[in-house]
MARKOL-158440 format. One record per residue (C-alpha): chain; y, z, x. Coordinates in pm, whole numbers, plus 32768, in hexadecimal, padded with zeros to 4 digits. Each point is the difference from the previous one (the first is absolute). Layout:
! MARKOL-158440
REC  chain    py    pz    px
REC      A     Y     Z     X
...
! end
This chain:
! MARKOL-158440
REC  chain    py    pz    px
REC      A  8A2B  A376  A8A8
REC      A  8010  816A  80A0
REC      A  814B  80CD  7FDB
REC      A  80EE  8033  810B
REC      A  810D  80AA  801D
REC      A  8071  7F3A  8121
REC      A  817C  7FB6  7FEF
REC      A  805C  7EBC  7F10
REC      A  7EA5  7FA1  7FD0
REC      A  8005  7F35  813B
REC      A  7F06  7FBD  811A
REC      A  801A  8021  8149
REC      A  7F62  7F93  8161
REC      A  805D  7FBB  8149
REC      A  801D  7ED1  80BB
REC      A  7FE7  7F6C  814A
REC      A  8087  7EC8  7FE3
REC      A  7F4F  7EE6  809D
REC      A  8071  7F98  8178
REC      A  7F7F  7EBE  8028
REC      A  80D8  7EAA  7FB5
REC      A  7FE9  7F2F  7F03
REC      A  803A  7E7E  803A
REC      A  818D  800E  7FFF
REC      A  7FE6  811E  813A
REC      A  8047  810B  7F25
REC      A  7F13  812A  7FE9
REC      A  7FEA  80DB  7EB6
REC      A  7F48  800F  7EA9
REC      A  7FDC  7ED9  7F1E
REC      A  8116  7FAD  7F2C
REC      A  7FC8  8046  7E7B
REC      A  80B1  80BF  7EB1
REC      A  7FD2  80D8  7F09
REC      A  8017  7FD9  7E73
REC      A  8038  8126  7F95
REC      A  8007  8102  8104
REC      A  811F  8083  80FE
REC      A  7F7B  8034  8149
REC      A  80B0  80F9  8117
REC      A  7FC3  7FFA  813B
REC      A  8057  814C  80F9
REC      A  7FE7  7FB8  8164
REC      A  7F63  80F3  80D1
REC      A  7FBD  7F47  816D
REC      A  805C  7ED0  8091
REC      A  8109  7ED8  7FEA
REC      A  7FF2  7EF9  7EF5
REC      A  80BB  7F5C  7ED5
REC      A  7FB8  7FD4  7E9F
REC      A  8052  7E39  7F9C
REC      A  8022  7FCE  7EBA
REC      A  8074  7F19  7F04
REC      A  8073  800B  7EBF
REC      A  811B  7F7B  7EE6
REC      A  80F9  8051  8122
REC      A  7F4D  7F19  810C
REC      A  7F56  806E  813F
REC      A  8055  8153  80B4
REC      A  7F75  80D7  8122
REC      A  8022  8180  7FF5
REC      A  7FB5  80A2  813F
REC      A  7EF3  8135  8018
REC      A  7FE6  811B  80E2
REC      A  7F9D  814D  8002
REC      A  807C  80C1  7EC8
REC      A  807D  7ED3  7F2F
REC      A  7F93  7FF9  7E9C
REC      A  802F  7EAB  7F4A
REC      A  7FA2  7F9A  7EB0
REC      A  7F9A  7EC0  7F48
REC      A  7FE6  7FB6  7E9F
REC      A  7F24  7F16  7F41
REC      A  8039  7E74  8035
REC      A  8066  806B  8173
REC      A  7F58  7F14  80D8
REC      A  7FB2  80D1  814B
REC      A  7F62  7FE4  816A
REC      A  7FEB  8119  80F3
REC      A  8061  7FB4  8142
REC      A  7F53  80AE  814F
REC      A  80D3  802A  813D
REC      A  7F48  810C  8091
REC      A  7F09  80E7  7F69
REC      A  80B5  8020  7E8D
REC      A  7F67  80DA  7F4A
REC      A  804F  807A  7EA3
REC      A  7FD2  80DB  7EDB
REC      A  7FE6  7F16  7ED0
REC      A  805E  80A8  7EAA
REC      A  7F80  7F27  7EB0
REC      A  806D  801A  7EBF
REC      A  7F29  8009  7ED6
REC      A  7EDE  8079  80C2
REC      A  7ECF  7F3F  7F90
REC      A  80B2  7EC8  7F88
REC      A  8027  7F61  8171
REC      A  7E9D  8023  8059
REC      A  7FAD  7F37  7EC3
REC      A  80B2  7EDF  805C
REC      A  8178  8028  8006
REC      A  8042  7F31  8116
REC      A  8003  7E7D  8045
REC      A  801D  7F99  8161
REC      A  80D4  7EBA  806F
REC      A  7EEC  7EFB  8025
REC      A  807D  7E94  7FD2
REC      A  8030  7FA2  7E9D
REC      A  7F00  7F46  7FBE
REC      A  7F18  80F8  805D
REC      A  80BD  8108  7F09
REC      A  7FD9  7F06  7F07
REC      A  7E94  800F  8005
REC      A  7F49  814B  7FFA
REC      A  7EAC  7F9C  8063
REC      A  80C0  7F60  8130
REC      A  80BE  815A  8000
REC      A  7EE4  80F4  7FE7
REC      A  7F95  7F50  8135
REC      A  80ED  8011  80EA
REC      A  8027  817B  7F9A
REC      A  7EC7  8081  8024
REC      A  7F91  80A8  811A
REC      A  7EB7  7FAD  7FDE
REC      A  7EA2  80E4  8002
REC      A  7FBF  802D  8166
REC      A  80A5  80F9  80D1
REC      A  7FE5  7F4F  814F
REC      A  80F2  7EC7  7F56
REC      A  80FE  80B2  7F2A
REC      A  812D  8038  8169
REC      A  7FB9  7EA3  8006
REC      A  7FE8  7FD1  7E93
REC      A  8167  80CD  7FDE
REC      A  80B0  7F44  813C
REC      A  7FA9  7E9A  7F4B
REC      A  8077  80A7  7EAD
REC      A  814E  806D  80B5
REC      A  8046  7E9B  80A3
REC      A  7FDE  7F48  7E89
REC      A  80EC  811B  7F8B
REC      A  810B  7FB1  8101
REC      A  8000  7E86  7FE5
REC      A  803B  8017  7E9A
REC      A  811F  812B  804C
REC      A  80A3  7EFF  80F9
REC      A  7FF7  7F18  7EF3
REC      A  80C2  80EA  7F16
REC      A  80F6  8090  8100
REC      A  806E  7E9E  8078
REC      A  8037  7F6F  7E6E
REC      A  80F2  8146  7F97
REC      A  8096  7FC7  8188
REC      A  8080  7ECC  7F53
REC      A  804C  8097  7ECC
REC      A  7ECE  7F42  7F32
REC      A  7FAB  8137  7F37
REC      A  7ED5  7F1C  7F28
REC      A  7F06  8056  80F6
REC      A  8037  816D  7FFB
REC      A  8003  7FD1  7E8E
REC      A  7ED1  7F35  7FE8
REC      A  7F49  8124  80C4
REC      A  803D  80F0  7F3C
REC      A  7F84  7F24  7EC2
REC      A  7EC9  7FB5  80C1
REC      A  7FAD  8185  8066
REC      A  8038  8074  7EA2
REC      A  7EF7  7EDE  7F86
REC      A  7F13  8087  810D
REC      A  8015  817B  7FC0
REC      A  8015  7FC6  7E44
REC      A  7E9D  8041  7FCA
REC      A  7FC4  814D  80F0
REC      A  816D  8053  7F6E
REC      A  7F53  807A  7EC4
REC      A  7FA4  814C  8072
REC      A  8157  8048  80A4
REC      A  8099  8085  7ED8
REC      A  7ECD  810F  7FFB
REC      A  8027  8057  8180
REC      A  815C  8048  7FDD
REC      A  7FE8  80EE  7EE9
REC      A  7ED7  80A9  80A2
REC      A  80BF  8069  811C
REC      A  8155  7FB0  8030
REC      A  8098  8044  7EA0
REC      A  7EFC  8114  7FBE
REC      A  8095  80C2  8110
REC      A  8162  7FBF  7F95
REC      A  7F91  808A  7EAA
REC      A  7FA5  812A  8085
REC      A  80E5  8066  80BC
REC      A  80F5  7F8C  7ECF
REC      A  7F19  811F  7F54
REC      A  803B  80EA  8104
REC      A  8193  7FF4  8000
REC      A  8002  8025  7E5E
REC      A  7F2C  813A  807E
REC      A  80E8  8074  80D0
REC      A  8120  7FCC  7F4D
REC      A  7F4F  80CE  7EC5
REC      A  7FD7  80ED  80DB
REC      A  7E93  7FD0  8050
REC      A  7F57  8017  8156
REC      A  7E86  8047  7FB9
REC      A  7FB2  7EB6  80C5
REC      A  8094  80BE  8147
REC      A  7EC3  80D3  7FF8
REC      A  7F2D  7EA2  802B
REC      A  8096  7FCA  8166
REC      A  7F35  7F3F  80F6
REC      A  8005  7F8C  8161
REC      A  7F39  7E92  8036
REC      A  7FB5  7F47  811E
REC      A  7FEA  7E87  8045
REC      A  7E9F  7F7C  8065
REC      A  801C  7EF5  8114
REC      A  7F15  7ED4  7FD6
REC      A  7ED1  8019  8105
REC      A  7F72  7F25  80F4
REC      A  80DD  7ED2  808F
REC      A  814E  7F91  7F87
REC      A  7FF3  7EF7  7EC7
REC      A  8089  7E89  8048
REC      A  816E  8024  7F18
REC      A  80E2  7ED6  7FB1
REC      A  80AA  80C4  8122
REC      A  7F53  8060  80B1
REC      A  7EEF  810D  8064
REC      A  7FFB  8110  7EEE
REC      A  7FA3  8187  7FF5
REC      A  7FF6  8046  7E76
REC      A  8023  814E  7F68
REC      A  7F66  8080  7EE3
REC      A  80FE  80DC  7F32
REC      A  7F4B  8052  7EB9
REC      A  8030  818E  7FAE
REC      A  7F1C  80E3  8108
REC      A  803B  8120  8047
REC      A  804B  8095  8136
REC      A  7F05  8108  805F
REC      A  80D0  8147  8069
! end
């Protein structure tokens, strides 16, 4: 993996969340959580809210302009659209999410079965199918989030329980090289700037001389189909800036 310097080892993009509905009326992203990574979220345009459920139960945080939420791993999410939300998404342990650290909310029998799983997830080969390819994938997501949301509604935590079981059976295999991706990026940088304080404090600043300005790279062409919605990724491995 290239170095970056980018703060916390994270990744970043920005979203436009989808606008259409899915079968209960509601329009936003397609429900799904994370294993290991916190996701934040920092609203730049538009009106929306942030469901989610967890050990607590079902919630809904609003978002608007300048509102910066945070989620952490086993936080079941779906972004809501009600009107051109779009957002700044922040990722920890950049790397680790795009190799699978996230399970979306499909019923559980197709969780339980990863053939059936890799299915329903994939977006497929051709270009000209994948919005229709993502809507479909956002629909299965949602019934299976209803599903959730209605069982801790009645305080029946088993089924929350039973997801989590069933995601961390899906993801064990690709989970093998997550241990590598996080000390490639995440705790490499946290080393070094550990190294740089014991500098400082020794009375050391030769690295100050090593000062660089870096840019983020914005993803070409047309905005990816996200769990979310439509993505702009940013490529933040070390550039420099030219002066």
């Amino acid at each position: 993996m290239t170095a970056s310097s980018f703060p916390g080892g994270t990744s970043l993009s920005h979203l436009e969340v989808y606008a259409d509905a899915a079968p209960d009326g509601i329009c936003g992203g397609s429900p799904h959580m994370h294993l290991v990574s916190t996701e934040a979220y920092i609203v730049t345009a538009g009106e929306g809210a942030l469901q989610t459920i967890d050990a607590d139960g079902f919630r809904e945080t609003p978002l608007a302009p300048g509102a910066v939420v945070w989620f952490t791993p086993g936080t079941i999410h779906r972004a809501v659209n009600r009107g051109d939300l779009q957002v700044v998404v922040l990722m920890s342990n950049s790397g680790l999410p795009e190799a699978g650290d996230a399970v979306l909310t499909f019923p559980a029998e197709v969780v339980a079965d990863p053939d059936v799983y890799a299915a329903a997830v994939s977006l497929g080969d051709d270009p000209d199918e994948r919005a229709a390819r993502a809507r479909r994938r956002r629909d299965l997501a949602v019934t299976g989030f209803e599903a959730l949301r209605e069982a801790v509604a009645g305080r029946d935590r088993t089924a929350l329980a039973a997801f989590h079981s069933a995601a961390a059976a899906l993801v064990r295999d690709r989970a093998r090289i997550w241990p590598d991706l996080v000390r490639e990026r995440p705790l490499a940088q946290a080393e070094h700037s550990l190294a740089l304080a014991v500098a400082v404090a020794s009375g050391s600043a030769a690295h100050l001389s090593e000062a660089r300005v870096h840019r983020a790279v914005p993803s070409e062409g047309a905005r990816g189909f996200g769990m979310c919605g439509r993505l702009r990724t940013y490529d933040v491995n070390d550039e420099e800036t030219p002066r």
